[in-house]
C-alpha positions as CSV (number, residue, x, y, z in Angstrom):
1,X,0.0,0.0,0.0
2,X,1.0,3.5,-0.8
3,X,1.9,5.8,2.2
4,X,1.5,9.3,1.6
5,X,2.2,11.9,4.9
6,X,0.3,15.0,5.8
7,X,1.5,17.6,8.8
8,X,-0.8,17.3,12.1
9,X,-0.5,21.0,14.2
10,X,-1.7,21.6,17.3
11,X,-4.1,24.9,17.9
12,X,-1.2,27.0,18.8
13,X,1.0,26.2,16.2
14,X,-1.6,27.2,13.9
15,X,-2.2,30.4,14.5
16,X,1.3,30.7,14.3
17,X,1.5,29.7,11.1
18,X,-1.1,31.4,9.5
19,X,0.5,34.3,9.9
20,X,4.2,32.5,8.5
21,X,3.3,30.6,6.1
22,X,2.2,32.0,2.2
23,X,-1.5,30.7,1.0
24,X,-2.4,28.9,4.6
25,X,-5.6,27.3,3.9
26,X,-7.2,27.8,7.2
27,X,-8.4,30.9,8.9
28,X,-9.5,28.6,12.1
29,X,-8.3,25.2,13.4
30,X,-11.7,23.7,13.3
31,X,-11.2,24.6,9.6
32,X,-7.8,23.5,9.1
33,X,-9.1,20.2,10.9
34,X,-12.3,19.7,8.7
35,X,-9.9,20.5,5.6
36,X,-7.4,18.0,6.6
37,X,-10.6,15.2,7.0
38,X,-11.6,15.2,3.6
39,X,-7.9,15.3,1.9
40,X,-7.5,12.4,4.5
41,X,-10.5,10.5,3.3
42,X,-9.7,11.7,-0.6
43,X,-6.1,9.8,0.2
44,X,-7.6,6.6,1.7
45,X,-10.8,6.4,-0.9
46,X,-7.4,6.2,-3.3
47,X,-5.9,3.8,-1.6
48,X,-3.2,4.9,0.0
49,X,-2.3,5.5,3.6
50,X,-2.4,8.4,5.3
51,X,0.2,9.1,8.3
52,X,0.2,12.4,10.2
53,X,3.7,13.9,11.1
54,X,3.9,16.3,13.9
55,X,4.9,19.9,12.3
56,X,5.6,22.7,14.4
57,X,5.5,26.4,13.6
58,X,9.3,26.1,14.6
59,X,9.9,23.2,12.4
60,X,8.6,25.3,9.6
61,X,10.9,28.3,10.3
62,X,14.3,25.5,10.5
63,X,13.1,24.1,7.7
64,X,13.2,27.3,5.7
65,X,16.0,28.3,7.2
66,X,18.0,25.2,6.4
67,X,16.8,24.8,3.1
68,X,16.4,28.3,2.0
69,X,12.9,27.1,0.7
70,X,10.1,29.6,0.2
71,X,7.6,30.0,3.5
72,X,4.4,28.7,1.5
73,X,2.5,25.8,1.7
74,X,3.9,23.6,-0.4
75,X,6.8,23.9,1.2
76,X,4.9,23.7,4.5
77,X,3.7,20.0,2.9
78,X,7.2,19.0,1.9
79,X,7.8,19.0,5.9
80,X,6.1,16.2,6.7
81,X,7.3,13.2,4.0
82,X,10.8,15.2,4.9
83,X,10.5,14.4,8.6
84,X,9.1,11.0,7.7
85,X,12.1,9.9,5.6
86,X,14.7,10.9,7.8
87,X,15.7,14.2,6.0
88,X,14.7,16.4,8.5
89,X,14.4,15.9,12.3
């Protein structure tokens, strides 16, 4: 089975990265929540498997830091499958 692996934030770190990251797609964390459901569901209706990686508002600034990626949200994305592979701790 294919794994694919989305970023789970707690309330705090949201807010904080709404306001760091470009084209956040949540203006509330029940949103980003109810969002992250259906792309969940979307994943496993495809077959795959869905595993949540912790990602922290601080993770997010390291990570652009270290990579000298650009603070939107693909790059917010890229952060989990890179903690999940060993690329990024």
């Amino acid at each position: 089975m294919r794994t694919t692996y989305l970023a789970r934030v707690t309330a705090a770190d949201h807010e904080e990265l709404r306001r760091l990251v470009d084209n956040y797609p949540a203006d509330s964390y029940e949103k980003w929540l109810f969002l992250q459901s259906k792309e969940i569901g979307n994943w496993e209706r495809s077959g795959w498997r869905v595993v949540l990686i912790d990602v922290s508002a601080d993770d997010f600034l390291r990570y652009c830091r270290d990579t000298r990626a650009s603070p939107n949200f693909h790059t917010f994305r890229a952060i989990a499958s890179a903690k999940a592979i060993g690329k990024f701790n």
